[in-house]
Each structure stands twice: as C-alpha cells, then as structure tokens.
N, C-alpha and C positions, 0 to 999 in steps of 0.2 A: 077526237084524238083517242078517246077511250075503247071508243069500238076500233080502231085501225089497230091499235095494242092488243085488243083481245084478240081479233082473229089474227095475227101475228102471231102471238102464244099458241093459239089452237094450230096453226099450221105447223108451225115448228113441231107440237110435241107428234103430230101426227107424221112428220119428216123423222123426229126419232125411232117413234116405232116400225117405219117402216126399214126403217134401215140395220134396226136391230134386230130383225125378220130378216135380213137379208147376209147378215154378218152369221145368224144362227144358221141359214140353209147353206151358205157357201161354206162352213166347216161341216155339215153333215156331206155336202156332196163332195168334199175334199177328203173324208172317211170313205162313203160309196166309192168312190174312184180307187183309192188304196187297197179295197177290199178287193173289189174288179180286175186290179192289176193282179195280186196274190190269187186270187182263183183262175184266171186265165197262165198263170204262171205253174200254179199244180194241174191244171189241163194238159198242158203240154206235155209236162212230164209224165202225167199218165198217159198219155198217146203215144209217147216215144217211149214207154215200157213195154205197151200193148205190141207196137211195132218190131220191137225186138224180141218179144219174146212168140209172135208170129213169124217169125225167121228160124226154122231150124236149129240154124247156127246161131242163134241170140238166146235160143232154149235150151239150150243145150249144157253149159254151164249153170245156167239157173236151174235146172231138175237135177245137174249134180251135187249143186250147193245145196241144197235142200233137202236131197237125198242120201244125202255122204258117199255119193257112188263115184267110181275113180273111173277116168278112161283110158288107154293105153298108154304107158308111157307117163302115170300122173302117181302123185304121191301125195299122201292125206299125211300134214300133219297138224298137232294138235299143241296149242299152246298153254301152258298156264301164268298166270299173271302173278308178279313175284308179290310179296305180302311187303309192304311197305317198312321200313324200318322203326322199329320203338324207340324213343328220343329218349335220354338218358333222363332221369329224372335229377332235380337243383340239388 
C-alpha cells in the first residue's frame, strides 16, 4: 500500500510540473503571437508607405510636406496653438 502511495505522489508531482511547464510556454507563445501580430501589422504599413510613396502621385504631397513647397493653386498655412488659459487662483 506504501509503495502504490509513493509513486502516486511521484507521478502527480511530476503531472504538476509538467503542466506548469506547459501553463509557462502557452503564455510566452500567447506573448510571441502578440508580438507577431504587431510586427506583421507595422509591416504592412511600411509597405503601403513604400508603395505610395513609389507613385508619383503618392510622393508628391509627401516632398511638399517636408519641404514646405506649394504647388499650383496651394496655400501654406501656418498655425499656432493657443496657450491654454490660467485658472484663477482660490
């Protein structure tokens, strides 16, 4: 009866560790996967920057935004941001 208890114990605890092994890698690969998603997601967006700014017409705004250059018929204005109001003091 002794020995059927002991490796009982032994299997179980060895049942735990594997499963707390298993509990640690499925949240690290549930991070990988998150990670995977967000850089396949700034992929894209670099490719469809790449693409438009390969278009002419997609570059075109973008070297005038950068440049401050107008093109026919465009008007460059310039904004300032208002300074927030001072609160009256109590």
């Amino acid at each position: 009866m002794t020995i059927v208890l002991v490796f009982a114990t032994l299997v179980a605890i060895q049942y735990a560790r594997v499963l707390r092994r298993n509990v640690i890698l499925a949240r690290s690969l549930a991070t990988i996967d998150r990670d995977i998603a967000a850089l396949k997601l700034a992929r894209e967006e670099r490719l469809a920057k790449i693409r438009r700014l390969e278009d002419p017409r997609g570059a075109i705004p973008e070297i005038h935004d950068r440049l401050r250059l107008l093109g026919p018929d465009e008007a460059l204005i310039y904004i300032r941001g208002r300074k927030p109001a001072s609160k009256a003091a109590p």
